[in-house]
C-alpha positions as CSV (number, residue, x, y, z in Angstrom):
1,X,-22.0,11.5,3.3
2,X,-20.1,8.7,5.2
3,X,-16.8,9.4,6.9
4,X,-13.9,7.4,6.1
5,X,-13.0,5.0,8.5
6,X,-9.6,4.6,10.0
7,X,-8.6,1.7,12.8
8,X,-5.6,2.8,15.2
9,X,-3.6,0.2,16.1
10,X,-1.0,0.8,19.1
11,X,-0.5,-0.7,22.8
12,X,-0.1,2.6,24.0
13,X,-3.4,4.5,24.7
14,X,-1.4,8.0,25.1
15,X,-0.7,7.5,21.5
16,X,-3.8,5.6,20.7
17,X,-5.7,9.0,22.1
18,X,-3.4,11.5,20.3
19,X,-3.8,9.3,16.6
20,X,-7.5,9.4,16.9
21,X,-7.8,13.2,17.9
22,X,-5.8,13.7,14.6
23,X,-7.8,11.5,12.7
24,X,-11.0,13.0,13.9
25,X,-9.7,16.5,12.8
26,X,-9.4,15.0,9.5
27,X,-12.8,14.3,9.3
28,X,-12.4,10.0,9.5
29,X,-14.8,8.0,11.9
30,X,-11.8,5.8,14.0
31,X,-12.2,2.5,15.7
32,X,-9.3,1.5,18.3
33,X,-7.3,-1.8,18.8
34,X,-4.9,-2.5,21.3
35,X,-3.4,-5.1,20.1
36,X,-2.2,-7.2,16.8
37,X,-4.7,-10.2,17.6
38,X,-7.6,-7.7,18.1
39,X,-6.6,-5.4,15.0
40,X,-7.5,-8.9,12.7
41,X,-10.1,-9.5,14.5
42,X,-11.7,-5.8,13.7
43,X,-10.7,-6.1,10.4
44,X,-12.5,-9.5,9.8
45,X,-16.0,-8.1,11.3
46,X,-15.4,-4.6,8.9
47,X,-14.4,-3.1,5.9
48,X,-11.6,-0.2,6.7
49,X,-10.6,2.6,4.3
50,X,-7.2,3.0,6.5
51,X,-5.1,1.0,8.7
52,X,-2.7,2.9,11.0
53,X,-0.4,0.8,12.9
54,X,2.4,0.1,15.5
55,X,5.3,-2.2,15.2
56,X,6.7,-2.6,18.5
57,X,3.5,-4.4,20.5
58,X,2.8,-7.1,23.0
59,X,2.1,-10.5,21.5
60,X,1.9,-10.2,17.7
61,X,3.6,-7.4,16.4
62,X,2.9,-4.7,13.3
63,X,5.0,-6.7,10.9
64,X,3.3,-9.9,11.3
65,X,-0.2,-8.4,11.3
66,X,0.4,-6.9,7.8
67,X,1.9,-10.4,6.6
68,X,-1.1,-11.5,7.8
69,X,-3.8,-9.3,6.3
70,X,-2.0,-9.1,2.5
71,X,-1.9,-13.0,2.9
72,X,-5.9,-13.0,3.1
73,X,-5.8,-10.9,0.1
74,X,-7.0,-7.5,1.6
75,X,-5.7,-4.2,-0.3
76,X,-6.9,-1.9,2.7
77,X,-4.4,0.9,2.9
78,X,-1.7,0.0,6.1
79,X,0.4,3.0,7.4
80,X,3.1,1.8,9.8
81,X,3.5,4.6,12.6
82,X,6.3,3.5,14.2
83,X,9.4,4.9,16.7
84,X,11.4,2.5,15.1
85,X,13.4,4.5,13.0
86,X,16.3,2.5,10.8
87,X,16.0,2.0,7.2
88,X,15.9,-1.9,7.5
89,X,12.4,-1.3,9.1
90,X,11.1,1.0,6.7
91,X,11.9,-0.7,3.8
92,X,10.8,-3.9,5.2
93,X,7.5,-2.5,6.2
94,X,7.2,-1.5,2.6
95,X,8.6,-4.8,1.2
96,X,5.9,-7.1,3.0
97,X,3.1,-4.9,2.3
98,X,2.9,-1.7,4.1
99,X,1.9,1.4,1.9
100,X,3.8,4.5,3.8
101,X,5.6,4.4,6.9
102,X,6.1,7.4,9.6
103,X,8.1,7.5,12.3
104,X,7.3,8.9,15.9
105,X,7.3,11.7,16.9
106,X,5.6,12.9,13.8
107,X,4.1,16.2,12.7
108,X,0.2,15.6,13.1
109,X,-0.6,18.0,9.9
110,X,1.5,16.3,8.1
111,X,0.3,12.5,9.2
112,X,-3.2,13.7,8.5
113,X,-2.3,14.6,5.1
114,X,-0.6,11.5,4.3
115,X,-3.3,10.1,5.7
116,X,-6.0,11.6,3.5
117,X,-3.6,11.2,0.5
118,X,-3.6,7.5,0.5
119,X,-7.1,6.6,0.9
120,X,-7.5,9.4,-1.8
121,X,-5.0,7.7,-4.1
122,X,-6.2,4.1,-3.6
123,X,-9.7,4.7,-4.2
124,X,-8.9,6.6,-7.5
125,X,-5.9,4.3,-8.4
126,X,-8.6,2.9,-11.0
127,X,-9.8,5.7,-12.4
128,X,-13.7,6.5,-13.6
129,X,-13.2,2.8,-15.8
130,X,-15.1,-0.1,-15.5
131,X,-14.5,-3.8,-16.7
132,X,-11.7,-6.0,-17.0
133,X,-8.1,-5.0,-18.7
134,X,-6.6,-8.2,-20.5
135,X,-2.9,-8.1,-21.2
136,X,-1.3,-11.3,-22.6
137,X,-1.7,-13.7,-19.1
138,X,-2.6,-10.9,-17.1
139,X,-6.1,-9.5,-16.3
140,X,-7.3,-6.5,-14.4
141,X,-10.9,-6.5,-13.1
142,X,-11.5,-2.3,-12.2
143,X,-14.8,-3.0,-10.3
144,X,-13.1,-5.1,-7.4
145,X,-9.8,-3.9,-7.7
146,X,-8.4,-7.4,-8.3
147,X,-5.1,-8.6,-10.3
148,X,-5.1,-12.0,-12.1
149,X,-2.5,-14.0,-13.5
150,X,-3.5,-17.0,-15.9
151,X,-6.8,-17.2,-13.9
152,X,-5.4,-16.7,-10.2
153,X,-5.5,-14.0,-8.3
154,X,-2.5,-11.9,-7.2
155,X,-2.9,-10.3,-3.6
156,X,-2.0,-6.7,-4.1
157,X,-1.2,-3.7,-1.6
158,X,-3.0,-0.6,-2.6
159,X,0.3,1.2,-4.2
160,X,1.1,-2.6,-5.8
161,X,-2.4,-1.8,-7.1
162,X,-2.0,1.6,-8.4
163,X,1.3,0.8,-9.8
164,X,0.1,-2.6,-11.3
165,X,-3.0,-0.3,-12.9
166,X,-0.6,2.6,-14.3
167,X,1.4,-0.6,-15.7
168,X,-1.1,-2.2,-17.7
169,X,-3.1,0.6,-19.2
170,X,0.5,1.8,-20.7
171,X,1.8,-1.3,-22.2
172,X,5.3,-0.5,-23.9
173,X,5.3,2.9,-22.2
174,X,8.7,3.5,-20.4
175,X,8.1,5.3,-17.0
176,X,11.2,7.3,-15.3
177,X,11.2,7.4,-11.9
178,X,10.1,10.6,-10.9
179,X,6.6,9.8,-13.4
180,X,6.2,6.7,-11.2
181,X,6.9,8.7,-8.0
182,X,4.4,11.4,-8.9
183,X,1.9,9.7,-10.1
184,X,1.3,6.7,-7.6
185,X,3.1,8.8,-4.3
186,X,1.5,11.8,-5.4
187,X,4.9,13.7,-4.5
188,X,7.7,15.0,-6.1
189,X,10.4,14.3,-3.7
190,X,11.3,11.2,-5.0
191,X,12.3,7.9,-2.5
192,X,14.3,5.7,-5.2
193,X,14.3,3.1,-2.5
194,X,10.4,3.0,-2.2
195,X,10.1,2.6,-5.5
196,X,12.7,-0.7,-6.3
197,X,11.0,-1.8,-3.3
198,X,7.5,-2.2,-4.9
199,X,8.7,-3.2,-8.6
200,X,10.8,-5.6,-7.1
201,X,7.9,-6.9,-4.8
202,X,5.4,-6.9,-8.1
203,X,8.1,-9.0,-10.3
204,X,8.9,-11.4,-6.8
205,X,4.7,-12.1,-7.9
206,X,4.4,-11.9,-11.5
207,X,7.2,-12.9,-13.0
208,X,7.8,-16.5,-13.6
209,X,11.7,-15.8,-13.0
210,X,12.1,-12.9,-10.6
211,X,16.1,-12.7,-11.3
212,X,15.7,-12.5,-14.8
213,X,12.1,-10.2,-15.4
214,X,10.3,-10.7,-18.5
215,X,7.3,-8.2,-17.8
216,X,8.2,-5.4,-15.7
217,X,11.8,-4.4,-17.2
218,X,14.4,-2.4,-16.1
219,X,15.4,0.2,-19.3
220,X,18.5,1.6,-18.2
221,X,19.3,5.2,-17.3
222,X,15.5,5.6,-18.0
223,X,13.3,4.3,-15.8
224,X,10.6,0.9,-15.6
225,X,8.6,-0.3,-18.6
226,X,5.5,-3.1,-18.6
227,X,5.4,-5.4,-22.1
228,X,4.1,-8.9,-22.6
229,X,5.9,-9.4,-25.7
C-alpha cells in the first residue's frame, strides 16, 4: 500500500530535516522545498495528500503560497508550522485557506498526529457516498470532492469541504458548536475562533450577501444551521 505523501516547506534545512524525520516516523513518503516558488512548482508536477509549511521565507512567503494554491482551486490539506505565534497570524492563516496551524517549537507526537488526523479527516470528509448532492442552487459532486453553485465551482479548503459536506447532507439541522468542532476537527476542545473563521469564510463564498446570510444562519445561543428555504 502507498504511503501518504507529505511536501515540507521551510527555508531552514535544520527544520526541514527535523519535519521530515517526523513525518517519516509517521509512515508518509516526504518531498522537500525550500522555498514558496519551488513549493508551487512541486505541487503543479504532483498530487500531495499534505502540505506542511513555513510563513516567514525568502521571496514569497507561506501566506501568499496558500492564496495561491486555493486560488487554482486545489483542496490539498495545508498546515502552517510557523514561529510566528500572534493570533492575527493564526486566524489569518485559517481565514485565506490554511486547514491547522502550529507554532514552533512544537511537540513532534503531537504534530504527527495532527498530521495524520487531517489527511484522515479530508479523505473521509465524504463518506462511503457516491454522486452528486443537489440542494436548491447548490450541488455537491462526492467523487471529485467539488462544490458548485448555480453551475460554478466554489474553490474549497479541505475543512470548507468537510464542513460544506456536513452542511448539505443535514439541511434544516441546527449544529452547536461543539457538534461542528467534533465532527470536522475531530476534537473536543473547542476553538470558537476557528470555527467563525470557516463559516464566515464559506458565507464570504456562498452567500449572495455575506452581511446579511441567507444559507448558512446563525440560530442564536444554539449554534449554525444550512436551509435553502
Amino acid at each position: 500500500m502507498d504511503k501518504d505523501l507529505v511536501l515540507v516547506v521551510d527555508d531552514d534545512q535544520a527544520v526541514r530535516t527535523m519535519l521530515c524525520k517526523i513525518m517519516d516516523s509517521n509512515d508518509f513518503d516526504v518531498v522537500q522545498a525550500e522555498s514558496g516558488e519551488e513549493a508551487l512548482k512541486a505541487v503543479e508536477e504532483q498530487e500531495f495528500d499534505l502540505i506542511l509549511l513555513d510563513i516567514n521565507m525568502h521571496g514569497m512567503d507561506g501566506f501568499e503560497v496558500i492564496n495561491e494554491i486555493r486560488g487554482q482551486g486545489k483542496n490539498v490539506p495545508i498546515m502552517v508550522v510557523s514561529g510566528r505565534k500572534a493570533d492575527y497570524d493564526t486566524l489569518y492563516g485559517l481565514d485565506i485557506g490554511a486547514d491547522d496551524y502550529i507554532t514552533k517549537p512544537f511537540n513532534p507526537v503531537t504534530l504527527g498526529a495532527k498530521a495524520k488526523a487531517l489527511v484522515r479527516r479530508s479523505r473521509s470528509s465524504v463518506g462511503a457516498d457516491s454522486g452528486t448532492i443537489k440542494v436548491g442552487p447548490f450541488s455537491y459532486d462526492t467523487q471529485t470532492l467539488r462544490f458548485y453553485k448555480d453551475g460554478v465551482e466554489i474553490p474549497l479548503s479541505a475543512k470548507e469541504n468537510a464542513m460544506i459536506k456536513l452542511f448539505i447532507d443535514n439541511e434544516d439541522s441546527i449544529f452547536s458548536k461543539d457538534m461542528i468542532y467534533s465532527l470536522i476537527w475531530g476534537e473536543t476542545i473547542i476553538d470558537e475562533n476557528a470555527i467563525m473563521v470557516y463559516v464566515n469564510r464559506l458565507r464570504q463564498k456562498i452567500e449572495d450577501d455575506p452581511s446579511e446570510p441567507r444559507y448558512i444562519q446563525t440560530v442564536r445561543g444554539l449554534g449554525y444551521r444550512f436551509t435553502v428555504k
